[in-house]
PyMOL Python script that loads the backbone (N, CA, C, O; Angstrom):
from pymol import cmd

cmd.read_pdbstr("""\
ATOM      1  N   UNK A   1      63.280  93.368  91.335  1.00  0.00           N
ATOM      2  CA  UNK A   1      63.929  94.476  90.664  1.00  0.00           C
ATOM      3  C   UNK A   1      65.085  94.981  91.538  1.00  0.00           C
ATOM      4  O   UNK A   1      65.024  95.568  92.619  1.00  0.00           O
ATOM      5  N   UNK A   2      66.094  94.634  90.855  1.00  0.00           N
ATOM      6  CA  UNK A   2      67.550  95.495  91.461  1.00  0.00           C
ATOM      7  C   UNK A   2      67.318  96.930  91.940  1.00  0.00           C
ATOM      8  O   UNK A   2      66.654  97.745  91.300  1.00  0.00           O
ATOM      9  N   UNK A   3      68.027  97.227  93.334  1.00  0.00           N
ATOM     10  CA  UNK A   3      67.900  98.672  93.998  1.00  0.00           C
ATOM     11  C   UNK A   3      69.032  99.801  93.093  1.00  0.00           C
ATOM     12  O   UNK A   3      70.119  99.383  92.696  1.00  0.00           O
ATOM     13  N   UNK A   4      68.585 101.229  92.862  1.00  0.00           N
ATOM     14  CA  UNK A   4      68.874 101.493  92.011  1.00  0.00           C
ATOM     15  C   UNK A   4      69.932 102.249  93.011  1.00  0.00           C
ATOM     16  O   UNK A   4      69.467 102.627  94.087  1.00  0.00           O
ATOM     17  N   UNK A   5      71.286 102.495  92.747  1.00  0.00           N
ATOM     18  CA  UNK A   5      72.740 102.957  93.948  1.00  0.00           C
ATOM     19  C   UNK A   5      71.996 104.495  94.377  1.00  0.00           C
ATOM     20  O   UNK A   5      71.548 105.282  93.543  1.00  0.00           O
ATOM     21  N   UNK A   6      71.982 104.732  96.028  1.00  0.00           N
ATOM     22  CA  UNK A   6      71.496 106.206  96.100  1.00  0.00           C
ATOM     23  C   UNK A   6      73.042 106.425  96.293  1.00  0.00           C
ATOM     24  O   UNK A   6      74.041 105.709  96.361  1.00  0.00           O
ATOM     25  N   UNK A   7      72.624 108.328  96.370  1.00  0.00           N
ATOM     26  CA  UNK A   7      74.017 108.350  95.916  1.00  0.00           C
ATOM     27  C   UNK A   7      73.979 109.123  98.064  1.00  0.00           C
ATOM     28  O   UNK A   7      72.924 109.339  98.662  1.00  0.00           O
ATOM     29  N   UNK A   8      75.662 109.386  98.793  1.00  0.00           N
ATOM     30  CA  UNK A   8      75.628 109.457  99.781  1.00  0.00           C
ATOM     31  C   UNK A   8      74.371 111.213 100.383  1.00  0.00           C
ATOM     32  O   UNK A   8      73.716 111.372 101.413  1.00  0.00           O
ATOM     33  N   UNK A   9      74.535 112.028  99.309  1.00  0.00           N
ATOM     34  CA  UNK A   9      73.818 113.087  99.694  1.00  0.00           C
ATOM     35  C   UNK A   9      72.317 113.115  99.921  1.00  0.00           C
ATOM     36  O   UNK A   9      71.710 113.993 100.535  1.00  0.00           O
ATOM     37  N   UNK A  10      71.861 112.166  99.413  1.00  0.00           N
ATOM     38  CA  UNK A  10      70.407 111.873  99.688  1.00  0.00           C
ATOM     39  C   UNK A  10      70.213 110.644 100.503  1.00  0.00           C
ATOM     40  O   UNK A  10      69.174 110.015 100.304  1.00  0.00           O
ATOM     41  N   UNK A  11      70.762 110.360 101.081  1.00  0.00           N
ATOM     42  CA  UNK A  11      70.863 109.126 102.273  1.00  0.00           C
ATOM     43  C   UNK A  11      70.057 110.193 103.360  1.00  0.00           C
ATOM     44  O   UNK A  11      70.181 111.416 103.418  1.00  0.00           O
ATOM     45  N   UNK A  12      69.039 109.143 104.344  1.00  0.00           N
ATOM     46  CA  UNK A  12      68.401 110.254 105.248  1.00  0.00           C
ATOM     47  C   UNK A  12      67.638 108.798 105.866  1.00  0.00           C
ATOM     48  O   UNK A  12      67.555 107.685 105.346  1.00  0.00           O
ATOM     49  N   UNK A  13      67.113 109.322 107.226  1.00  0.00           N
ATOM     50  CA  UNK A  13      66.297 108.441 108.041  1.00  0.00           C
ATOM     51  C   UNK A  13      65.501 108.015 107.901  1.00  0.00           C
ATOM     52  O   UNK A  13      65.190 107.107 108.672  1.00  0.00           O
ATOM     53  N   UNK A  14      64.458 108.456 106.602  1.00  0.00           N
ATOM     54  CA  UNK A  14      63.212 108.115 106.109  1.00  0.00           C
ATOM     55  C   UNK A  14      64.033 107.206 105.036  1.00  0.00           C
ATOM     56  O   UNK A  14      64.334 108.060 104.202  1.00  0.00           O
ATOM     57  N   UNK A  15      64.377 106.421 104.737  1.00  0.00           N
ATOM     58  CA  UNK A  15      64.814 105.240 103.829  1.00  0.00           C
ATOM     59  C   UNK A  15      65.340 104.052 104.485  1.00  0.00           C
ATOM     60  O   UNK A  15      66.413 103.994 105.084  1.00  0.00           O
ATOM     61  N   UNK A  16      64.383 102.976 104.303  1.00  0.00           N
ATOM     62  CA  UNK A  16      64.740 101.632 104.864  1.00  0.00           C
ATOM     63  C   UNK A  16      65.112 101.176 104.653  1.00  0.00           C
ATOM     64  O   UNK A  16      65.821 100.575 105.460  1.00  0.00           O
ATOM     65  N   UNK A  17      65.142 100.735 102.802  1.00  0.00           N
ATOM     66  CA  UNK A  17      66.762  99.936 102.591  1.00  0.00           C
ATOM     67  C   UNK A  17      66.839 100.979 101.220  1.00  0.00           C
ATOM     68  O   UNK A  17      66.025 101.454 100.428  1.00  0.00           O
ATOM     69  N   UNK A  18      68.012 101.025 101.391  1.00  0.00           N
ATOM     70  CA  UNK A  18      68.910 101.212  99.522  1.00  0.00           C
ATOM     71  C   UNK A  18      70.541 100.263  99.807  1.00  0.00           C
ATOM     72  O   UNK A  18      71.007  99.517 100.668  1.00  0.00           O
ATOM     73  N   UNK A  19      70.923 100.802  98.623  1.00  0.00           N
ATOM     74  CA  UNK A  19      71.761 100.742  97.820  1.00  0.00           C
ATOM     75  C   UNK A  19      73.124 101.895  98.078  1.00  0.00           C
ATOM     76  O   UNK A  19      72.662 102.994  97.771  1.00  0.00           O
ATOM     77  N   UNK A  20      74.248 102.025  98.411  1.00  0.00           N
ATOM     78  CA  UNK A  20      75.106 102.716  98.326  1.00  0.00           C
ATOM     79  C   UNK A  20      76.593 102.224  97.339  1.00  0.00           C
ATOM     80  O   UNK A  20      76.981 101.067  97.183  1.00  0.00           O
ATOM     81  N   UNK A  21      77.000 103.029  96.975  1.00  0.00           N
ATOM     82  CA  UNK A  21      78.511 102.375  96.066  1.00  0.00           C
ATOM     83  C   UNK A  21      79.732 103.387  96.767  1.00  0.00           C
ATOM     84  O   UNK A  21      79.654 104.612  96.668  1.00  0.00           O
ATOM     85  N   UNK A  22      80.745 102.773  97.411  1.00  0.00           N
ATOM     86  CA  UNK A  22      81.422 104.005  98.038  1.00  0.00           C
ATOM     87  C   UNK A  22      82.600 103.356  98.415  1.00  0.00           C
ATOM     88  O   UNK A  22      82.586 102.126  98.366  1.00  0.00           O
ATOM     89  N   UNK A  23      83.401 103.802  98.702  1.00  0.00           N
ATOM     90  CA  UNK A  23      84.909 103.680  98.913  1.00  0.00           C
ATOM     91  C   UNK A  23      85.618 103.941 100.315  1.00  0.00           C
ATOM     92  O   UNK A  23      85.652 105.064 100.818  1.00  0.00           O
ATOM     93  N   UNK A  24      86.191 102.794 100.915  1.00  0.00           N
ATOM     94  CA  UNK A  24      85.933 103.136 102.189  1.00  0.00           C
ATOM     95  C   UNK A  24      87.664 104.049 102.057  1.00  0.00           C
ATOM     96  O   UNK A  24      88.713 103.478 101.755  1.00  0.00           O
ATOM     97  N   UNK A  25      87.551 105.232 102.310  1.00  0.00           N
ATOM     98  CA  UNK A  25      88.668 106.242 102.709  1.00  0.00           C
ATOM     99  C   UNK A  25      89.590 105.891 103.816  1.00  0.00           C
ATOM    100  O   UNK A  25      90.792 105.866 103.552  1.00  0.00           O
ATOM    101  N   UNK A  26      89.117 105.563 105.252  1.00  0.00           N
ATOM    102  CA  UNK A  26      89.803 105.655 106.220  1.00  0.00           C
ATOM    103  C   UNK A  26      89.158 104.701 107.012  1.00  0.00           C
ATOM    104  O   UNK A  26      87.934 104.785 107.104  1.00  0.00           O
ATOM    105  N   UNK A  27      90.044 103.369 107.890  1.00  0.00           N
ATOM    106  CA  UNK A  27      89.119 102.994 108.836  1.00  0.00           C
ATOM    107  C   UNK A  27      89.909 103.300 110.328  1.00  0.00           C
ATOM    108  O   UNK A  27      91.031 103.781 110.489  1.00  0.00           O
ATOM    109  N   UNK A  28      89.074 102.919 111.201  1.00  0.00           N
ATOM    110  CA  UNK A  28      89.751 103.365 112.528  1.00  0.00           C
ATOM    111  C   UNK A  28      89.364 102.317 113.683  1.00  0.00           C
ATOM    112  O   UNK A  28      88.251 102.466 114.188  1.00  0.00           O
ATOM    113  N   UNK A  29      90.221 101.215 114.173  1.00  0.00           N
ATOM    114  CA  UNK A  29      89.532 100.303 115.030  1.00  0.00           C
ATOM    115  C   UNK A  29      89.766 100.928 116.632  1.00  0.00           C
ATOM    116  O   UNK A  29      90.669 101.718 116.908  1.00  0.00           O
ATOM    117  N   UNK A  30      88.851 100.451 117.530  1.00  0.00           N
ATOM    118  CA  UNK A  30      88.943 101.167 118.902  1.00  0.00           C
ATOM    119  C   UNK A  30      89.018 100.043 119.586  1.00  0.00           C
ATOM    120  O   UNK A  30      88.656  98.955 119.138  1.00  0.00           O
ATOM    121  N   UNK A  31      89.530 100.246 120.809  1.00  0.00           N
ATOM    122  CA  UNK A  31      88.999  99.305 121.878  1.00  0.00           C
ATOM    123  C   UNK A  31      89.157 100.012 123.112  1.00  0.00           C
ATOM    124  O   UNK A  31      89.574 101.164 123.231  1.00  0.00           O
ATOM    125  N   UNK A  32      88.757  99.163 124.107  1.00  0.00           N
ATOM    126  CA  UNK A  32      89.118  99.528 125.411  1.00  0.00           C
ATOM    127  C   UNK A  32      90.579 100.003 125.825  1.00  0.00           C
ATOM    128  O   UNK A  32      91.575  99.864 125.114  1.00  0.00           O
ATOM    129  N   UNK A  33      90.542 100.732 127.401  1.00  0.00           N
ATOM    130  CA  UNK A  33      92.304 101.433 127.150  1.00  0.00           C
ATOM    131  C   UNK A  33      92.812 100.225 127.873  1.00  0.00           C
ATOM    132  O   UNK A  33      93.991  99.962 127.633  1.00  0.00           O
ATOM    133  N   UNK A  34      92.056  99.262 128.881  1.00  0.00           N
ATOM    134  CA  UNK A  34      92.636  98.270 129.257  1.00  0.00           C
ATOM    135  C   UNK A  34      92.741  96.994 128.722  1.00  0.00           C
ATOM    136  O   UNK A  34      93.009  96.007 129.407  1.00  0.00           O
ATOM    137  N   UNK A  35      92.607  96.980 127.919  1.00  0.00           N
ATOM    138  CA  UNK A  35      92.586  95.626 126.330  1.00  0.00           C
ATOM    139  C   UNK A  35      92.761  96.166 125.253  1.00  0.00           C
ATOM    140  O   UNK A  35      91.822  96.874 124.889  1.00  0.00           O
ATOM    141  N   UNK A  36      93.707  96.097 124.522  1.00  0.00           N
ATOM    142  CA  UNK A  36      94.231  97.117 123.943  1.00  0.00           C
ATOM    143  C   UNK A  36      94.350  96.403 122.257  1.00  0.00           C
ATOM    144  O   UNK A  36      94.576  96.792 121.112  1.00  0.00           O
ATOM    145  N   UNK A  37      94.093  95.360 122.855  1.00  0.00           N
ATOM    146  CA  UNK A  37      93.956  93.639 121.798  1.00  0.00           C
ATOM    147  C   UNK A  37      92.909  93.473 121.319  1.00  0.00           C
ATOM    148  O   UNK A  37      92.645  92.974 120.225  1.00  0.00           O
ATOM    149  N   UNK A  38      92.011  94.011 122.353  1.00  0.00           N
ATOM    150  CA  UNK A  38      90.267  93.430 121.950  1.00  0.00           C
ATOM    151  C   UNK A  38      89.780  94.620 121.567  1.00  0.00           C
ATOM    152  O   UNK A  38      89.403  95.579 122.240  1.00  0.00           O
ATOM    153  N   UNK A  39      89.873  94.319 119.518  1.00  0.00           N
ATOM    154  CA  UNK A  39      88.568  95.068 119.155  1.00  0.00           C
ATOM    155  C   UNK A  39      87.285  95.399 119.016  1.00  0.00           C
ATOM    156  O   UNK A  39      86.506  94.917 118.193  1.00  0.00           O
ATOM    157  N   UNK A  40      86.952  96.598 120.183  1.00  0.00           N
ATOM    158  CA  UNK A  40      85.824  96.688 120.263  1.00  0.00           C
ATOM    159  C   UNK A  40      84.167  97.226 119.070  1.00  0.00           C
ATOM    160  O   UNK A  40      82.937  97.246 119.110  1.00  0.00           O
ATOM    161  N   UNK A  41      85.296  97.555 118.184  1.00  0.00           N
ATOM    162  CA  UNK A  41      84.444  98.949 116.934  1.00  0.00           C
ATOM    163  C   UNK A  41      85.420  98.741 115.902  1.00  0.00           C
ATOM    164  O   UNK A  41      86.542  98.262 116.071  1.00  0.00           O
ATOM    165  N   UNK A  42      84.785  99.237 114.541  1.00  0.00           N
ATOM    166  CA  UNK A  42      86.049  99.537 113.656  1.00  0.00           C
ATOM    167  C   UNK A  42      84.666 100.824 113.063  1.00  0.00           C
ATOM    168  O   UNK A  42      83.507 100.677 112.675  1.00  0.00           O
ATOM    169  N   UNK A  43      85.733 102.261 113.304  1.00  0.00           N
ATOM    170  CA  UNK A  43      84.779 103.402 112.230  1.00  0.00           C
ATOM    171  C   UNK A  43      85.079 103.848 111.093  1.00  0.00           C
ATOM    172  O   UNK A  43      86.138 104.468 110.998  1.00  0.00           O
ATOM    173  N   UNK A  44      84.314 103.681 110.014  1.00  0.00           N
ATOM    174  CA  UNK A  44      84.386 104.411 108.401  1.00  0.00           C
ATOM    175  C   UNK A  44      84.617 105.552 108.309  1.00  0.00           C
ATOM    176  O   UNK A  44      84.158 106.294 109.177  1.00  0.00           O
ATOM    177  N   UNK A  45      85.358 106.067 107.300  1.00  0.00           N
ATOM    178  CA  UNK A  45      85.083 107.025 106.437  1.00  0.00           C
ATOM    179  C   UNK A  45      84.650 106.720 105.162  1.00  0.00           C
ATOM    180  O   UNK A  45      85.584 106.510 104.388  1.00  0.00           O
ATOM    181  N   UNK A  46      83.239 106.600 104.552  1.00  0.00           N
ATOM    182  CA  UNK A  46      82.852 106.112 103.094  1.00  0.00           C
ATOM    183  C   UNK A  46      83.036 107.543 102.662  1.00  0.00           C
ATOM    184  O   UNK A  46      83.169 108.554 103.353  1.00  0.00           O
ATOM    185  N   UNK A  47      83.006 107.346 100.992  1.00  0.00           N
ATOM    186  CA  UNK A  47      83.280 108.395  99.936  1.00  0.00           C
ATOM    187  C   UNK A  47      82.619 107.838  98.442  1.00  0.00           C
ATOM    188  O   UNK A  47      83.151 106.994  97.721  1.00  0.00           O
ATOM    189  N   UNK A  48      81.495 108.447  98.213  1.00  0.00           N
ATOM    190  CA  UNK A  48      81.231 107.896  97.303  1.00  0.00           C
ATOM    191  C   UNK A  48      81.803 108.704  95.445  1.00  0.00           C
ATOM    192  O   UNK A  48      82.942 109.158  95.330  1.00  0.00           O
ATOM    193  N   UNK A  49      81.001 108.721  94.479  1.00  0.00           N
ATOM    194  CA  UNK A  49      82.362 109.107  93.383  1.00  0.00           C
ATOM    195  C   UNK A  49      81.725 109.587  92.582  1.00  0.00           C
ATOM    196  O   UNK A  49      81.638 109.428  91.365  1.00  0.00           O
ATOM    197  N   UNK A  50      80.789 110.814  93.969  1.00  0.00           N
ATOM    198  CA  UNK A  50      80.904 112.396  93.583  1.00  0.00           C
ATOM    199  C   UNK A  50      81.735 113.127  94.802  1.00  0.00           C
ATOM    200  O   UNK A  50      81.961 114.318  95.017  1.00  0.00           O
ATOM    201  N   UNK A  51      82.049 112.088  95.418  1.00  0.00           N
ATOM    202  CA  UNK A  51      82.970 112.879  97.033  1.00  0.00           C
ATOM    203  C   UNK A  51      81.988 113.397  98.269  1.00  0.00           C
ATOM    204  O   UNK A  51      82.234 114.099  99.250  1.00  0.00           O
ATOM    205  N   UNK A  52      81.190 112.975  97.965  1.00  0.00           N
ATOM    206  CA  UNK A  52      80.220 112.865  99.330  1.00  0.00           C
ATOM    207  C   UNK A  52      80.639 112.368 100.636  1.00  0.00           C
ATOM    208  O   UNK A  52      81.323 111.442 100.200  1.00  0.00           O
ATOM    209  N   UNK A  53      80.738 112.284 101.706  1.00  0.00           N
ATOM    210  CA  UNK A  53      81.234 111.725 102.737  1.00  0.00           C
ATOM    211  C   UNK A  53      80.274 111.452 103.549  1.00  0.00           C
ATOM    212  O   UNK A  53      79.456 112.349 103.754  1.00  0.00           O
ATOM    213  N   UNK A  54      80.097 110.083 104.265  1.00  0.00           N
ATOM    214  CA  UNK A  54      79.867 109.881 105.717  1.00  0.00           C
ATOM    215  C   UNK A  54      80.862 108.842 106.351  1.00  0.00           C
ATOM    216  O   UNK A  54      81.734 108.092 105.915  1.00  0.00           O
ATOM    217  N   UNK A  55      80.362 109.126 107.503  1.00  0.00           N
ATOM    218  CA  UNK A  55      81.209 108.355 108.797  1.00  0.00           C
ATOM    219  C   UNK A  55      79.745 106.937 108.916  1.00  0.00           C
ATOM    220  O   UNK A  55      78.526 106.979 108.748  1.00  0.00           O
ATOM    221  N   UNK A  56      80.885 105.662 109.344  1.00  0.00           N
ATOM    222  CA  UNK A  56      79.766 104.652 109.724  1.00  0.00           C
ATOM    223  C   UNK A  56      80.628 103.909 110.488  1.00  0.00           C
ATOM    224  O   UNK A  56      81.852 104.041 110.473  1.00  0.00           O
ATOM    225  N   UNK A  57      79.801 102.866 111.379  1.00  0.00           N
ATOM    226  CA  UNK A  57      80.531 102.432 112.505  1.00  0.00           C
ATOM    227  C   UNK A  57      79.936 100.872 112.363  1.00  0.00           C
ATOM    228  O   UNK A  57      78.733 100.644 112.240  1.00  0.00           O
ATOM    229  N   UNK A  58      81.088  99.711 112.405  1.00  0.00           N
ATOM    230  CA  UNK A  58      80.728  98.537 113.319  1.00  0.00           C
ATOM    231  C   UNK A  58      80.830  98.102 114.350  1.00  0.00           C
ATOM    232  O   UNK A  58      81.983  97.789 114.645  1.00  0.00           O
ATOM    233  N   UNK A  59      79.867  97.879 115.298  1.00  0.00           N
ATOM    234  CA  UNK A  59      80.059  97.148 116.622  1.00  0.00           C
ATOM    235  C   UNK A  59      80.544  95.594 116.947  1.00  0.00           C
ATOM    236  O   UNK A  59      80.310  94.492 116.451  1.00  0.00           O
ATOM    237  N   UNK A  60      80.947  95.848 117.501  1.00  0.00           N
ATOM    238  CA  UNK A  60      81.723  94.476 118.600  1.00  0.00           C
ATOM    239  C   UNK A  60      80.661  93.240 117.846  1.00  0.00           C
ATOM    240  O   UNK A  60      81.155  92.414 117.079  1.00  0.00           O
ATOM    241  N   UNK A  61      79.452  93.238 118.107  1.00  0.00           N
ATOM    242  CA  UNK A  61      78.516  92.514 117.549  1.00  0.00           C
ATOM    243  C   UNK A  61      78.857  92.287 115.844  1.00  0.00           C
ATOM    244  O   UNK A  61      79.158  91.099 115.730  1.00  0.00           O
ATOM    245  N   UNK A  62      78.886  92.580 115.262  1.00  0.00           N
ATOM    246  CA  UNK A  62      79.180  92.206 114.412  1.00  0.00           C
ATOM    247  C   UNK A  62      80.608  92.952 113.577  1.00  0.00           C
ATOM    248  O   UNK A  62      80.675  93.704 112.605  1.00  0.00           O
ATOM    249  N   UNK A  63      81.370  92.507 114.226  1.00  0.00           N
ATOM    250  CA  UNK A  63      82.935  92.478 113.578  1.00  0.00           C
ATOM    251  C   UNK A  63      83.294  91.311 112.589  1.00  0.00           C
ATOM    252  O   UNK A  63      83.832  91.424 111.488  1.00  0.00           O
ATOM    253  N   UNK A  64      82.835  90.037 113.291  1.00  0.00           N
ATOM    254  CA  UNK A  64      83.252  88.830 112.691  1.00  0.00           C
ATOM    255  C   UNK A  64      82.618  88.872 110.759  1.00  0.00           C
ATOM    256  O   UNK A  64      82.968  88.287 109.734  1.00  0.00           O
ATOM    257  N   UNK A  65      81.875  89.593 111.000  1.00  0.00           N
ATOM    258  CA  UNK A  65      80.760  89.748 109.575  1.00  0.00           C
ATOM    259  C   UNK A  65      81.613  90.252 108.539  1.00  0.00           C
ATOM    260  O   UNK A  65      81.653  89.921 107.354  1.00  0.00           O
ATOM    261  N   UNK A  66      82.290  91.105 109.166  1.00  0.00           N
ATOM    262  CA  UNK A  66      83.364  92.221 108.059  1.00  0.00           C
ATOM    263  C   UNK A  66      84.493  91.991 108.256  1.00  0.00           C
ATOM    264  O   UNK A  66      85.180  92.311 107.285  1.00  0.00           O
ATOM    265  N   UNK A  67      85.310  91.380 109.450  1.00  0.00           N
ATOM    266  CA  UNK A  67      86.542  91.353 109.546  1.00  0.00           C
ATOM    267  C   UNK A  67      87.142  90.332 107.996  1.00  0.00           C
ATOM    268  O   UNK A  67      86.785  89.281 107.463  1.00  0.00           O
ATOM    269  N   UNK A  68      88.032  91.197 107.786  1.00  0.00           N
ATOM    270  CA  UNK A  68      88.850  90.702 106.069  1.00  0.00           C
ATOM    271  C   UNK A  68      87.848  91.514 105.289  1.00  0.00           C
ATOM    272  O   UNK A  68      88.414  92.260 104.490  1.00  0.00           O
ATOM    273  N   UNK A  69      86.761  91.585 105.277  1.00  0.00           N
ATOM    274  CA  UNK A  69      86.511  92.305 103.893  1.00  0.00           C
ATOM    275  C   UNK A  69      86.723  93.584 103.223  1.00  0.00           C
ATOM    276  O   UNK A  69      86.903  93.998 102.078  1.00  0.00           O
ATOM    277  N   UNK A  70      86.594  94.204 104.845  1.00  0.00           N
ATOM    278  CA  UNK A  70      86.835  95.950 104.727  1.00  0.00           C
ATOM    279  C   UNK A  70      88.384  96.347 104.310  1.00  0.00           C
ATOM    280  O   UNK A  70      89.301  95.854 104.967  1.00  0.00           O
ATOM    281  N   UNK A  71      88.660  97.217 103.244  1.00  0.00           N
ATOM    282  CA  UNK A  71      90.205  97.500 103.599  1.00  0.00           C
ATOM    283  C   UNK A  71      90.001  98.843 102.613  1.00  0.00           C
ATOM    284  O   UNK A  71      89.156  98.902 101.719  1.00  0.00           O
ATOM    285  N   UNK A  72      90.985  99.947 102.972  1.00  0.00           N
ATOM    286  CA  UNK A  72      91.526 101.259 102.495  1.00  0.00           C
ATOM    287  C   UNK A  72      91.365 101.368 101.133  1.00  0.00           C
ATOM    288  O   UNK A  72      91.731 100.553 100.286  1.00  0.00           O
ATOM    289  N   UNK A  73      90.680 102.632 100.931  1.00  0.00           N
ATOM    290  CA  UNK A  73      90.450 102.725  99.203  1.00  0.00           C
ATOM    291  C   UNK A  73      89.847 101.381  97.827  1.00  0.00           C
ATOM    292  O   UNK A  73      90.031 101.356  96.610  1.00  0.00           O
ATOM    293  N   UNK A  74      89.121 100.444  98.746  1.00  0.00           N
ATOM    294  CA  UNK A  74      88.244  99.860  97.614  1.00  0.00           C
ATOM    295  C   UNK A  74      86.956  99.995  97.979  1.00  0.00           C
ATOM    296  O   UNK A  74      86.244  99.845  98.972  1.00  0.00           O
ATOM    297  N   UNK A  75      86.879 100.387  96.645  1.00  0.00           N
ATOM    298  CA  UNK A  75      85.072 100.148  96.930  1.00  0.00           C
ATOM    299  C   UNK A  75      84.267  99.248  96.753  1.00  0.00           C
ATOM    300  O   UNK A  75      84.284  98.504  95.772  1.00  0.00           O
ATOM    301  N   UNK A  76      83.544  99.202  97.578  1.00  0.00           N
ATOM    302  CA  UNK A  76      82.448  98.470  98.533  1.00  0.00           C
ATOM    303  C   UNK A  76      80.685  98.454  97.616  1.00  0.00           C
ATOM    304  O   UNK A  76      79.708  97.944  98.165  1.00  0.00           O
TER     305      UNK A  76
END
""", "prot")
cmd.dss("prot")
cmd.show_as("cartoon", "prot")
cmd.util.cbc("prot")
cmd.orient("prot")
């Protein structure tokens, strides 16, 4: 049985897996100040479409997973 979309306001620590539908607003890649090349992080702004907001983060560890897929205002 398909997971039914939670929506971002009821997202909480007691839930192991769901479902989100959201729009990534803003991303922000970081790295080190002495490698300035090597991305270390890239951080979210999701928005889902009642305007809920959270922040989410990928690590260095898995960049290769998302790099190309993520991009400004589509949703995810």
């Amino acid at each position: 049985m398909p997971l039914e979309v939670t929506p971002v306001s009821q997202l909480n620590s007691d839930l192991s897996t769901c479902k989100v539908k959201v729009r990534i607003a803003r991303v922000w890649a970081y790295h080190k100040k002495d490698r300035p090349k090597d991305i270390t992080g890239i951080d979210l702004l999701l928005v889902d479409d009642k305007g809920d907001r959270i922040q989410a983060s990928i690590r260095s560890q898995l960049l290769t997973k998302f790099q190309g897929k993520l991009e400004e205002g589509i949703a995810t």
